[in-house]
Each structure stands twice: as structure tokens, then as C-alpha cells.
C-alpha positions as CSV (number, residue, x, y, z in Angstrom):
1,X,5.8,26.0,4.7
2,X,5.5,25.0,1.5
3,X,1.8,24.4,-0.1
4,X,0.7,20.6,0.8
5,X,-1.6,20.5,-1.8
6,X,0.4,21.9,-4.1
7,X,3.2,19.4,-3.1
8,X,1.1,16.2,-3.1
9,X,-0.1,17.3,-6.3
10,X,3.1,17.5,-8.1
11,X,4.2,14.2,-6.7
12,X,1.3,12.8,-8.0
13,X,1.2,14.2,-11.2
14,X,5.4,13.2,-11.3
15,X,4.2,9.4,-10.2
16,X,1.4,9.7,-12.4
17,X,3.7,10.2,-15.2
18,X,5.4,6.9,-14.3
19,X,1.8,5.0,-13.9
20,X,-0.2,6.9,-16.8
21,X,2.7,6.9,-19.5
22,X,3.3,2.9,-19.1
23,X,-0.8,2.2,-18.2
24,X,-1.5,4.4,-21.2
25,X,1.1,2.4,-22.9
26,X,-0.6,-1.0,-21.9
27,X,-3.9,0.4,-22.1
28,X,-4.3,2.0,-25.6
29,X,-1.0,-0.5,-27.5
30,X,-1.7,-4.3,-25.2
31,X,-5.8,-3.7,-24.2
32,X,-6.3,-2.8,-28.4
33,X,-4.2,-5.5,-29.6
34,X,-5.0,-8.4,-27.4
35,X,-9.3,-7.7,-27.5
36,X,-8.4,-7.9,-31.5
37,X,-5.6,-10.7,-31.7
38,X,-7.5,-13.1,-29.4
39,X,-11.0,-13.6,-29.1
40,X,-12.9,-13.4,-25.9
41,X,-12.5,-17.0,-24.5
42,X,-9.0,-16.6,-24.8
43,X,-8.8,-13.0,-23.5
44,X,-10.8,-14.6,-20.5
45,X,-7.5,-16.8,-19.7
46,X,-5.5,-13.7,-19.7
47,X,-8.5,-12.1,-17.5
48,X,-8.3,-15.2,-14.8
49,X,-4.7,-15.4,-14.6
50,X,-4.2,-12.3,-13.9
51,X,-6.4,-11.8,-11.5
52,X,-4.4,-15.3,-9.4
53,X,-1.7,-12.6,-10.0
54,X,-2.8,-9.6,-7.9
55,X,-3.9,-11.8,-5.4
56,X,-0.4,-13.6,-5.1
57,X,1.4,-10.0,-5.5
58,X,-0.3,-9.1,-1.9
59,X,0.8,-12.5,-0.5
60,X,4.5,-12.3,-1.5
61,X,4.6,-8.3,-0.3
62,X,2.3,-8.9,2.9
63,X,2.6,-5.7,3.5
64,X,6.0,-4.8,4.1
65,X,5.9,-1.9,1.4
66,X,3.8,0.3,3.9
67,X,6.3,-1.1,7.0
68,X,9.2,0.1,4.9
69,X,7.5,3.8,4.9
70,X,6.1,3.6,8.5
71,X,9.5,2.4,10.3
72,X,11.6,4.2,7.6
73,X,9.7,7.6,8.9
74,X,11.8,10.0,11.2
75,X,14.2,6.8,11.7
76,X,18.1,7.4,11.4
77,X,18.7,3.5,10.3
78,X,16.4,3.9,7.3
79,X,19.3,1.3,5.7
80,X,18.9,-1.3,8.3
81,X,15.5,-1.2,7.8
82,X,15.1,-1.1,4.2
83,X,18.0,-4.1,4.0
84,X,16.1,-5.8,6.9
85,X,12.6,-5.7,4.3
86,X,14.5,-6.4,1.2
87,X,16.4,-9.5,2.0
88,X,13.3,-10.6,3.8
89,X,10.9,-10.1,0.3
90,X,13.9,-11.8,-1.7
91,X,13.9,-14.8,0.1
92,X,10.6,-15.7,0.6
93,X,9.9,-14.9,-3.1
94,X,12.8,-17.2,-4.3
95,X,11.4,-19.8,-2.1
96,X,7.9,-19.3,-3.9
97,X,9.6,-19.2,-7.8
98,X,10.9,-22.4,-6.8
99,X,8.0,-24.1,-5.2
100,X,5.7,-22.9,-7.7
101,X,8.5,-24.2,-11.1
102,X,8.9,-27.3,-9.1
103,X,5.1,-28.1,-8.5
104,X,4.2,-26.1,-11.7
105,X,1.5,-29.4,-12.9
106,X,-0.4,-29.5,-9.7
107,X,-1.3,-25.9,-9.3
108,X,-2.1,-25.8,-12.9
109,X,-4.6,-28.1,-12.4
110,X,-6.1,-27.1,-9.3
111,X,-6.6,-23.5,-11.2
112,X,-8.1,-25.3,-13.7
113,X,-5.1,-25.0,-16.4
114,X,-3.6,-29.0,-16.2
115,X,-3.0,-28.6,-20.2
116,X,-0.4,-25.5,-19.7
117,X,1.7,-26.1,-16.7
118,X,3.9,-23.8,-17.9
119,X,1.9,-20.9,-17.8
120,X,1.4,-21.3,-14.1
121,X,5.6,-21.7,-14.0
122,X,6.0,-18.3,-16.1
123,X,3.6,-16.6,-13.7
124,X,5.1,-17.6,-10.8
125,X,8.7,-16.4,-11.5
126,X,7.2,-13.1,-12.9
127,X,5.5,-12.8,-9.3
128,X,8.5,-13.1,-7.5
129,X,11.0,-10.8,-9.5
130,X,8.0,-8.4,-9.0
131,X,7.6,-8.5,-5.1
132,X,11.8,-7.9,-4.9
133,X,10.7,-5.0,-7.2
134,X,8.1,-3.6,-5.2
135,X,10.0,-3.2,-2.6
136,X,12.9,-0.8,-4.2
137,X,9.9,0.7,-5.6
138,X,9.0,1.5,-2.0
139,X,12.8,2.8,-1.5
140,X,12.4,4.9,-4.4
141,X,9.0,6.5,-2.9
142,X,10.2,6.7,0.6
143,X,13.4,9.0,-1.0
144,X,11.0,10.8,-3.0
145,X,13.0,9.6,-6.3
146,X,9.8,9.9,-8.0
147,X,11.3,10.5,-11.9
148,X,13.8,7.3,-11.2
149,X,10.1,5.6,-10.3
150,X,8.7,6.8,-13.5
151,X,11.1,6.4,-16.1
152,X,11.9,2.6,-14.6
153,X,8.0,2.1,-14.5
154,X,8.1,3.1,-18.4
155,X,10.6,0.9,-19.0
156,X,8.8,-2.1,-17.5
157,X,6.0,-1.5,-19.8
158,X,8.1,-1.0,-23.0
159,X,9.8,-4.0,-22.8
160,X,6.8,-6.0,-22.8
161,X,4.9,-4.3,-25.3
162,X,8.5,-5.2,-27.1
163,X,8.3,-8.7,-26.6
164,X,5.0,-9.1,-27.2
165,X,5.3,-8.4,-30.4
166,X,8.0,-9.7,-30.9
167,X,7.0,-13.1,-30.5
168,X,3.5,-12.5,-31.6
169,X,4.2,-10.9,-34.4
170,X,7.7,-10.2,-35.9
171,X,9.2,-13.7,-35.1
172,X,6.0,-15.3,-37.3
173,X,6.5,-12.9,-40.0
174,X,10.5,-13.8,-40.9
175,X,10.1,-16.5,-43.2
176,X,13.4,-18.4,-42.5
177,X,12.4,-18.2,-38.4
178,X,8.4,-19.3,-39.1
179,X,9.8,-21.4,-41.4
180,X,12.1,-23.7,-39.3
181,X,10.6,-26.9,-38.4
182,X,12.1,-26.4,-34.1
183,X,10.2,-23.4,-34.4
184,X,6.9,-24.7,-35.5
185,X,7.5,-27.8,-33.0
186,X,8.5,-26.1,-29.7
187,X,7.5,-22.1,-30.1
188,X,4.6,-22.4,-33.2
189,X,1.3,-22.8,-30.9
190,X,2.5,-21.2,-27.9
191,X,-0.3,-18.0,-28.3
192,X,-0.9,-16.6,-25.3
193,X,1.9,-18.5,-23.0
194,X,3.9,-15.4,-25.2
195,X,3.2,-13.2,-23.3
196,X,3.6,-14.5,-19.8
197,X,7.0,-15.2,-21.0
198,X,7.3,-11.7,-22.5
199,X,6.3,-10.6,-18.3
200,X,9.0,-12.7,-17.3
201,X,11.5,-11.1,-19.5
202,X,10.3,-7.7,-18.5
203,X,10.3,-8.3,-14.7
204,X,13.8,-9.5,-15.1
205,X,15.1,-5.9,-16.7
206,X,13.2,-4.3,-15.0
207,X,14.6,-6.0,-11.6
208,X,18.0,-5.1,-13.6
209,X,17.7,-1.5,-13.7
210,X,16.6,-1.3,-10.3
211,X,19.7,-3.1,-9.3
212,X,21.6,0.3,-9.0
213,X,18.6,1.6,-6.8
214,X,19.8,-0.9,-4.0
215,X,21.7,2.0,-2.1
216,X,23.3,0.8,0.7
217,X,22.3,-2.2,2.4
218,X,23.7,-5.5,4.0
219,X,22.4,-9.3,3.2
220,X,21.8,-9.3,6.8
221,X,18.2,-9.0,8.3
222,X,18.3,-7.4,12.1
223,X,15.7,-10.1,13.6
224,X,14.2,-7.8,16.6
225,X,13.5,-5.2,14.1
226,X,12.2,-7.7,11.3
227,X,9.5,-8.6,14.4
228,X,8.5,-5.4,15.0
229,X,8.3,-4.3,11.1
230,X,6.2,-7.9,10.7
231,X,3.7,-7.1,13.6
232,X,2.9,-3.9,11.9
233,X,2.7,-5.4,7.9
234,X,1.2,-9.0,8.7
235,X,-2.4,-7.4,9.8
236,X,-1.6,-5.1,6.1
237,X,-0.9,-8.7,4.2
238,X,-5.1,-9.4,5.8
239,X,-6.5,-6.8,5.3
240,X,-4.8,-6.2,2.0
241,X,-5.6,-9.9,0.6
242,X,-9.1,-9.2,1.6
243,X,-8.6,-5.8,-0.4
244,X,-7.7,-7.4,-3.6
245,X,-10.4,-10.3,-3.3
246,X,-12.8,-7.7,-3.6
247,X,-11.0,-6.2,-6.7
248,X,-10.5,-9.3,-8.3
249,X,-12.1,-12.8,-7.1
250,X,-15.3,-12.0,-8.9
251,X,-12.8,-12.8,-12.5
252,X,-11.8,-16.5,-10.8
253,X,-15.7,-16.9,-9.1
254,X,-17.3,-16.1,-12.9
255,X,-15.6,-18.8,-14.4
256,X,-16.4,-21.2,-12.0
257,X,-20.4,-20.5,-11.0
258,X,-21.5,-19.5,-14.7
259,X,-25.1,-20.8,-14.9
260,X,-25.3,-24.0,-17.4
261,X,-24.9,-23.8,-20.9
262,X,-22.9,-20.2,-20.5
263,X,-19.2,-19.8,-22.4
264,X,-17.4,-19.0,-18.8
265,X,-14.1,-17.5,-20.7
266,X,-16.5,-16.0,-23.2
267,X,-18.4,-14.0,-20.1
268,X,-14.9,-13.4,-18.5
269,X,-13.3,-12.1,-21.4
270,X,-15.6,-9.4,-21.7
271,X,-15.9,-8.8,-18.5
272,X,-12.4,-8.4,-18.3
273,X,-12.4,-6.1,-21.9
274,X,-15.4,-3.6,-20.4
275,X,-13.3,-3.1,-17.2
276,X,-10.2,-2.4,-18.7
277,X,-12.2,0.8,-19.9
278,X,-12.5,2.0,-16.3
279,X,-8.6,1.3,-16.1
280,X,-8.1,5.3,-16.1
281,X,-9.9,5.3,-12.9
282,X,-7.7,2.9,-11.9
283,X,-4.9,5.2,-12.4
284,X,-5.8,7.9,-11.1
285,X,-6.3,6.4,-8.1
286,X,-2.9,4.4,-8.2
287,X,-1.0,7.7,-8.9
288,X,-2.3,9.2,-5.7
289,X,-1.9,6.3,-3.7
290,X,1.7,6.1,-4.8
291,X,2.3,9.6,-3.4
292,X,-0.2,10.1,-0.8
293,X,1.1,6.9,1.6
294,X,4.8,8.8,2.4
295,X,2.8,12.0,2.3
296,X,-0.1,11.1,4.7
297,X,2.8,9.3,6.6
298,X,5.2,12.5,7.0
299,X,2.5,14.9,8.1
300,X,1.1,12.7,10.8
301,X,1.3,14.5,14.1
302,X,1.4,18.1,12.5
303,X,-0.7,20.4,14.3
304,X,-2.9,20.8,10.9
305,X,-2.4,17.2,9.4
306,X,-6.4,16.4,10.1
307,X,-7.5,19.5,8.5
308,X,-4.4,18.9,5.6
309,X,-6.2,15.1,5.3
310,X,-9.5,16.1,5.5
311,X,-9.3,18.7,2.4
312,X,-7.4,16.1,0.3
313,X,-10.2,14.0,0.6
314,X,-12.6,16.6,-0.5
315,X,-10.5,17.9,-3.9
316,X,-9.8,13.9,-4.4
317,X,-13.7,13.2,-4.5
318,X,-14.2,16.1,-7.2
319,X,-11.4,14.6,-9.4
320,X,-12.7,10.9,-9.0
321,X,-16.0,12.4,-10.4
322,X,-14.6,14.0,-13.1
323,X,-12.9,11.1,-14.2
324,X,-16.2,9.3,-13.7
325,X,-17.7,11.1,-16.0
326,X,-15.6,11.7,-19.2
327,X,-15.4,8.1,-18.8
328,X,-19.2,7.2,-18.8
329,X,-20.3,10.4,-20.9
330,X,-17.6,9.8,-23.6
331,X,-18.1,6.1,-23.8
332,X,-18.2,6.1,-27.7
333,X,-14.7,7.2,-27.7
334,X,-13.2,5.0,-25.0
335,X,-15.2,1.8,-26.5
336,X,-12.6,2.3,-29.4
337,X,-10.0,0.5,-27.3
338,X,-11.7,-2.4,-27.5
339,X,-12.8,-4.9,-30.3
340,X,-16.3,-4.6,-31.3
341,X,-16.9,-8.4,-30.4
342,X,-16.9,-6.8,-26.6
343,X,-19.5,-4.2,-27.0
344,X,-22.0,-6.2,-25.4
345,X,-20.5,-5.4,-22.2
346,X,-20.5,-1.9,-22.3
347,X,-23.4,-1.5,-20.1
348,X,-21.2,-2.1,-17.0
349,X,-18.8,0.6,-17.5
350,X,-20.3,3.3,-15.4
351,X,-21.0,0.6,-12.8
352,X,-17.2,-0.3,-12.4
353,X,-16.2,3.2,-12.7
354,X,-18.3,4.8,-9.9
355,X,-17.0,1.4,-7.9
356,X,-13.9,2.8,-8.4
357,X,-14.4,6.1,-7.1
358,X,-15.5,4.4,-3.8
359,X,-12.1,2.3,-3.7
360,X,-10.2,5.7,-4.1
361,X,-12.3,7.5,-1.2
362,X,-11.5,3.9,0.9
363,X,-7.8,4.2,0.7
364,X,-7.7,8.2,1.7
365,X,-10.3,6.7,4.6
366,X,-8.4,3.6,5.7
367,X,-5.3,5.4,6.0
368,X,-6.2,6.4,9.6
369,X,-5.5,2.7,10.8
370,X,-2.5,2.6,8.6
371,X,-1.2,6.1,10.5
372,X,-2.3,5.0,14.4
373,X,-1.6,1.6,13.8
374,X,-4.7,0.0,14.3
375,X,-4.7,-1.6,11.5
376,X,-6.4,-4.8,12.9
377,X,-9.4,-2.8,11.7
378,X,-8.2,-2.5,8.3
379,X,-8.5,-6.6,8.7
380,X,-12.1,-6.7,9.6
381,X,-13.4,-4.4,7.2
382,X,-12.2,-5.6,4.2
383,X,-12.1,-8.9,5.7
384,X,-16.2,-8.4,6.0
385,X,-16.0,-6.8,2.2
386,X,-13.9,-10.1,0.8
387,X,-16.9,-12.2,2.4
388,X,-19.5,-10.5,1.0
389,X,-18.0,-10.2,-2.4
390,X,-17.4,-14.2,-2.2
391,X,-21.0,-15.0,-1.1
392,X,-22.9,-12.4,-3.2
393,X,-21.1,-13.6,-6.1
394,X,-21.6,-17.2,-5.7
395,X,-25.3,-16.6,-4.8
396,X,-25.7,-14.6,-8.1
397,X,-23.2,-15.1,-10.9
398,X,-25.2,-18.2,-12.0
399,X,-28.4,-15.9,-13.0
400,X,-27.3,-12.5,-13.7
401,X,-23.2,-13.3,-14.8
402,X,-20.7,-10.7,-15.2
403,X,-23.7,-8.2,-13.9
404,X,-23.6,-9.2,-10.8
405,X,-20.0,-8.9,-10.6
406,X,-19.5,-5.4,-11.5
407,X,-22.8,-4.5,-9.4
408,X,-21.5,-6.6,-6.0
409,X,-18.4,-4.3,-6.7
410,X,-19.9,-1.2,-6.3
411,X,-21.8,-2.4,-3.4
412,X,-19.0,-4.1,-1.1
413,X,-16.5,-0.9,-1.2
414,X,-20.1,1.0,-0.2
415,X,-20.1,-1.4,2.7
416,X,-16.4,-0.9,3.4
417,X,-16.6,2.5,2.8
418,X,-19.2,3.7,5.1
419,X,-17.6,1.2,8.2
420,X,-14.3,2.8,7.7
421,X,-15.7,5.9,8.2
422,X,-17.9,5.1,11.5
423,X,-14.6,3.3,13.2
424,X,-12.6,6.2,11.9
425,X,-14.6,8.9,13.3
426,X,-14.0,7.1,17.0
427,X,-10.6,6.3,17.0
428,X,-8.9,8.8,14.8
429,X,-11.4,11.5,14.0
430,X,-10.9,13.3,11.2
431,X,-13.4,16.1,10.5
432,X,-14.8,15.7,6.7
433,X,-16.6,17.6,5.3
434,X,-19.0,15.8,3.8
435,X,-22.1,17.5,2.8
436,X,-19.7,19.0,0.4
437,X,-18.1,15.7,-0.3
438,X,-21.7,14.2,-0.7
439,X,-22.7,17.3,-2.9
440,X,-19.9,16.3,-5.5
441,X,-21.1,13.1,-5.9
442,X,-24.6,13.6,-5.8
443,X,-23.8,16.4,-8.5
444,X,-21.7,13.7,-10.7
445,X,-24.6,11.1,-10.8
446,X,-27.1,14.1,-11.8
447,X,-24.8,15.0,-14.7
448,X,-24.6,11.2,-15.7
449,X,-28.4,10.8,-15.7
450,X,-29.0,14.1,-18.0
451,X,-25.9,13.1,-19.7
452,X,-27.2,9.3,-20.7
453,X,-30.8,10.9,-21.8
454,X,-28.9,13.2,-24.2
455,X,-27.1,10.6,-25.8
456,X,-28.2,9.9,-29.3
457,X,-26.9,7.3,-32.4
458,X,-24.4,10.5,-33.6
459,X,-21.2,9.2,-31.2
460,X,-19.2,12.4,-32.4
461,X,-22.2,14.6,-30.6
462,X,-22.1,12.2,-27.4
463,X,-18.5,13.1,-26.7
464,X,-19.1,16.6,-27.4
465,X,-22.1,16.5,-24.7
466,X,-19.9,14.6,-22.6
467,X,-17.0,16.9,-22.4
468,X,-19.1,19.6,-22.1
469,X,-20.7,18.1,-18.9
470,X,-17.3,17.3,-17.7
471,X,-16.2,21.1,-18.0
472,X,-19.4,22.4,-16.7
473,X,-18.8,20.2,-13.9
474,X,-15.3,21.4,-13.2
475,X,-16.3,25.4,-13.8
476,X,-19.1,24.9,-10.5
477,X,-16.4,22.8,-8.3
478,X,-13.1,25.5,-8.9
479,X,-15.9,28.7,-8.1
480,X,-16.5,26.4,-4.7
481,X,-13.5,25.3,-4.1
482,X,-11.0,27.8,-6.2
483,X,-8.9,24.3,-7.1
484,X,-6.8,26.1,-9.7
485,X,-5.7,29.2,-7.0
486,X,-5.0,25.8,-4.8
487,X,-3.0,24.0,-6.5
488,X,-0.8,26.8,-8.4
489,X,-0.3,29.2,-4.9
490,X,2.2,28.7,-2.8
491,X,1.1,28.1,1.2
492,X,1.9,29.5,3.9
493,X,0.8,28.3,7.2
494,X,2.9,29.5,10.6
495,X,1.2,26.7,12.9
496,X,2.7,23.4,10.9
């Protein structure tokens, strides 16, 4: 057989091409422009509305992407089931676009946004031609059509960097178009509605291309399977909603418990700037996810599939810390994709990055319920985490801001963390090992520590600490591990 390491790691790398190119994209072209066209208060819309986003992305899924891999494994009808999900997704998400055009003023101003309507309209139909998309995403990921993924996932990004700047800046700058007096009445002093109407035209040819992904399906929806598909994926929709709460409600909770006389957008727009600098965590952890799910899910039951598990996690961790340290160490480069006007919110960087290491040891941990199908448990955990994140927030937002946020992050997944681990250990055990695991880490916040007192005011000569830490780092892991023999040998192993 075939290396599994070695596999996963390509698939990754392949998916990460399709996550990195487009978040790179987004990141270093969208993140620099928009911290320097808009100032923080109106950065902080962008922050707030997006973060109503990813929590109305898990509702109109709930869950049905991991059904599709989990009934789609091993199953001869794969195209009953995928048409089954599909037409499903589509229909509840037209129902949503619709409600959501139709009562467009009253959710506006129950968000808080009663003067633009129309931003909460422009969202809403972006939502829904996303959720249809994320399921022929799943499709694509359950055929292992991972360059179709990418290249589609780098078109969806192009296009909106396109129109973008399009309307922000090319439209404004042709004299007879700026000019016109319909333009300056109707599309003049539209700012940043541009570019929720730039992610509507994106989703749209982006749900275009998929089109031809469709395969072969029916408009039908076999009920008795549908059941069985929705028993697995509603506990998902729970325990994912709690999931992205405690990713994201801290954006929507720091607007609304800022302590008096404090500029909410102000604080969430640079909240929202300083952890987009973690975003490469972010995608690290995304590319894996994308491969690991149909991965974890078709080497469940092989006679080495704990031991295969268990050693992802460990070469996972190291990665994660690497990550977490040219990040942190090198922080004089990566502030650079940010305005200056942000800086004062540097500080939490580190915070939400090693936060994000815990989410991406989480989903390789939770993915025991997700494989035995207990995934009630995946509800109460997060459930528990979503909670904690709400209260904690409330309780200290007013005093300590967009501190406590990033700080209440890194402690909830800790919480989540070590419970799916004790449950895990009883119902699916899964043997870790994790004084090495722990050694990583505890290795990863050493180096941080020495790296931070080494810093100095030259920022050329803190990157060039910084990545030497980072490769220091790397040389001790690959003589423990051997990583590079790992991941370049091909495997043999006679009892899978």
C-alpha cells in the first residue's frame, strides 16, 4: 500500500494550492487594500458582517457536506445520494435568498444596519449560491477532483478581487462613467455595499463553473435516505453552529458590549485587521481539513487506521507550531499587510495564532465522533465552548475589549480541546502520543519567549532571528521524527 502520509500530504498540499493561491490572493491583494482604502470603523462593518456570514454558511449546510462523505463511503448509489444532498441544499437556500430579499429591512435593523438594507439583501443571496456550492465542493472532494477544487477555488477569488476594483476603483477613475449624473445618484456613495455586490457576482460564476461538476444526478430527493443522511448531519449543523460561534461571535458581541465612550467599529476593525494576520494559520488548517475528512473517512476500520490517525496528529502538531512561529517571530514582515493605523493591535497576534493551533488539533480530535457516529458529543462540546465564549465575552469585553476576545479564544478551544480528548479516549480510543505531542508545543512557546526577548527596533534582524528559530525548530523535529524520509518514501505496510 501506498504511503498514507505521503498521500494525505499531497492531497493537502493539491487542496492547499486551491485554499492558499485564492487566501493568498485575498489575503496579501483584499486584506492590504481594504485596511488602506477604508478606515477602521468601516473595516469593522466588513468585520461584523462577515462574521453573520460564517455563522449563516453552517446553518444553510447543517452539515450535509460531511453526510455527503459518510453515506457516499463504500456506497454503490453515491449519485442518489449526492442528488438526494444537492437538491435538498438548493431548495432550502432558495427559500432563504428569498426570505432574506423579501424581509431585507427588518433583519437589517435587528443587526444593527436599518440605513443599508441592501447590504443584508446582497449577503443573503451570496449565502445561498454559496451553500449550493459547498456541496459540489464536497462532490469534488469525495471524487478526489482535487485540481478541479483548486483551480474553481482560484477563480472564485479572482473574480472578486476583479470586481472590487472595478467598482472601487476603475469605474470612478473613467471620467465620462464618474462623470454621469445616474452614476453619482444611484452607484456614487455605495463604498463598501461594493463589494458585497462584487461577492454576489463571484458566487454566481463561480456556482457557473461548477455547473459542469453536477455529474449525474436527478431533481428528485429519495426521502428514506434523505432521513437517514439528516439524522447523521443535523447533530453536525449543532455542534458545527456552536463551532463557528466560538470562531466568530466575539466580532458581533464586541460591537455590542464595548464599555462607554469606546468606538465599537473602531475596536472591531482592528480586531478584525490583527486577525487577518493569523489568516495563514487559518489555512493551513483549512487545507488539511479539506483532505483529511474523505481521508480519515476511507481508512476507518483498517486494521492500522488508529495508529495511521494517531501519527497524523503528531506531524500535524509540529507543522501548526511552525506556522506559529514564523508568524509571531516574523511579525515585522506580516504587519506589512496591514495599514499602520492597525498596529495597535498587534499584540494579539500570537494569542490568536496559538488559538488556532488548538482549533486544528480539535478537528483531527473530534473526528472520532464524526467516524463512530456519535456525534451528539461533538454537540455538547462545542455546545459548552459556544457558552463559554458568549458569557466570558459578555462578562469582559466591556473592560478589557478586543483582549478579551482573542484571549477567551485561546481558552474555550483549550476547554474543547482537552474534553474531546477525555470522551474520545472512552469511546473511540485512539492511542496519542502525547508527551511527544506536548513536547512540540511546549518546545514552540520556549522558542517564542527567547524569540520575543531577542527582538529589537532593527525589524530586518527580527525576521532574520525569527526564521532562524523557525528552522532550528524544524532541524530538532525531522532528527525525531525523520518528516522529510516520511513524507518523500513510499510505504509499505502488508497488514492494511
Amino acid at each position: 500500500m501506498s504511503n498514507p502520509y505521503k498521500n494525505l500530504g499531497g492531497q493537502a498540499l493539491i487542496y492547499g494550492l486551491g485554499n492558499i493561491i485564492p487566501r493568498i490572493l485575498n489575503y496579501a491583494v483584499l486584506t492590504v487594500y481594504y485596511t488602506r482604502k477604508f478606515p477602521p470603523e468601516e473595516y469593522g462593518v466588513l468585520t461584523e458582517l462577515y462574521a453573520y456570514v460564517a455563522i449563516l454558511m453552517v446553518i444553510l449546510t447543517y452539515g450535509m457536506e460531511t453526510g455527503l462523505f459518510k453515506f457516499s463511503t463504500g456506497n454503490s448509489e453515491k449519485e442518489i445520494v449526492y442528488s438526494s444532498v444537492l437538491n435538498t441544499v438548493a431548495l432550502t437556500s432558495l427559500i432563504f435568498a428569498l426570505f432574506i430579499v423579501l424581509f431585507r429591512r427588518p433583519a437589517s435593523i435587528w443587526i444593527g444596519y436599518g440605513g443599508n438594507p441592501e447590504y443584508v439583501a446582497y449577503l443573503g443571496i451570496t449565502l445561498s449560491l454559496d451553500a449550493i456550492g459547498a456541496i459540489i465542493f464536497a462532490k469534488l472532494r469525495v471524487e478526489n477532483r482535487v485540481r478541479r477544487f483548486a483551480v474553481v477555488k482560484i477563480i472564485n477569488v479572482v473574480t472578486t478581487i476583479f470586481f472590487v476594483f472595478l467598482f472601487l476603483e476603475i469605474l470612478p477613475a473613467i471620467h465620462i462613467v464618474a462623470g454621469n449624473e445616474w452614476y453619482k445618484m444611484h452607484m456614487g456613495s455605495i463604498g463598501v455595499g461594493y463589494i458585497f455586490i462584487a461577492n454576489v457576482l463571484s458566487s454566481f460564476i463561480v456556482l457557473l463553473f461548477l455547473s459542469r461538476d453536477t455529474g449525474k444526478f436527478s431533481l428528485g430527493i429519495d426521502r428514506n435516505l434523505l432521513l437517514k443522511i439528516l439524522g447523521y448531519s443535523l447533530p453536525l449543523l449543532i455542534s458545527g453552529l456552536a463551532g463557528i460561534f466560538n470562531e466568530t461571535i466575539d466580532r458581533i458581541l464586541l460591537r455590542k458590549f464595548s464599555g462607554d465612550g469606546v468606538n465599537a467599529l473602531y475596536e472591531l476593525g482592528i480586531y478584525g485587521a490583527n486577525y487577518r494576520i493569523a489568516v495563514l494559520m487559518t489555512i493551513f488548517v483549512q487545507m488539511f481539513r479539506y483532505a483529511a475528512e474523505p481521508f480519515f473517512f476511507n481508512w476507518y476500520g483498517k486494521s492500522d487506521s488508529k495508529n495511521v490517525y494517531a501519527n497524523i496528529l503528531k506531524y500535524f502538531t509540529i507543522f501548526l507550531i511552525i506556522i506559529f512561529l514564523c508568524v509571531s517571530l516574523c511579525i515585522d514582515f506580516f504587519k506589512y499587510f496591514i495599514d499602520s493605523d492597525y498596529y495597535e493591535g498587534l499584540s494579539i497576534v500570537p494569542v490568536v495564532l496559538m488559538a488556532n493551533v488548538l482549533v486544528g488539533l480539535l478537528f483531527n480530535l473530534n473526528m472520532w465522533y464524526k467516524l463512530s457516529g456519535h456525534t451528539l458529543y461533538g454537540v455538547y462540546i462545542t455546545g459548552l465552548g459556544a457558552v463559554l465564549t458568549i458569557l466570558l465575552n459578555i462578562l469582559f469585553i466591556p473592560k478589557y475589549g478586543y483582549y478579551a476576545c482573542a484571549w477567551i479564544h485561546l481558552f474555550t478551544n483549550g476547554i474543547m480541546l482537552a474534553l474531546t480528548w477525555y470522551y474520545g479516549r472512552r469511546i473511540y480510543p485512539i492511542n496519542y502520543d502525547l508527551k511527544k505531542i506536548g513536547f512540540y508545543i511546549g518546545l514552540g512557546i520556549l522558542f517564542y519567549i527567547i524569540g520575543s526577548l531577542m527582538m529589537s527596533e532593527r525589524e530586518w534582524l527580527n525576521v532574520g532571528i525569527g526564521m532562524v528559530i523557525v528552522v532550528i525548530y524544524f532541524v530538532i523535529a525531522n532528527r525525531n521524527e525523520n518528516l522529510t524520509g516520511i513524507f518523500l518514501k513510499r510505504y509499505e505496510n502488508k497488514n492494511s
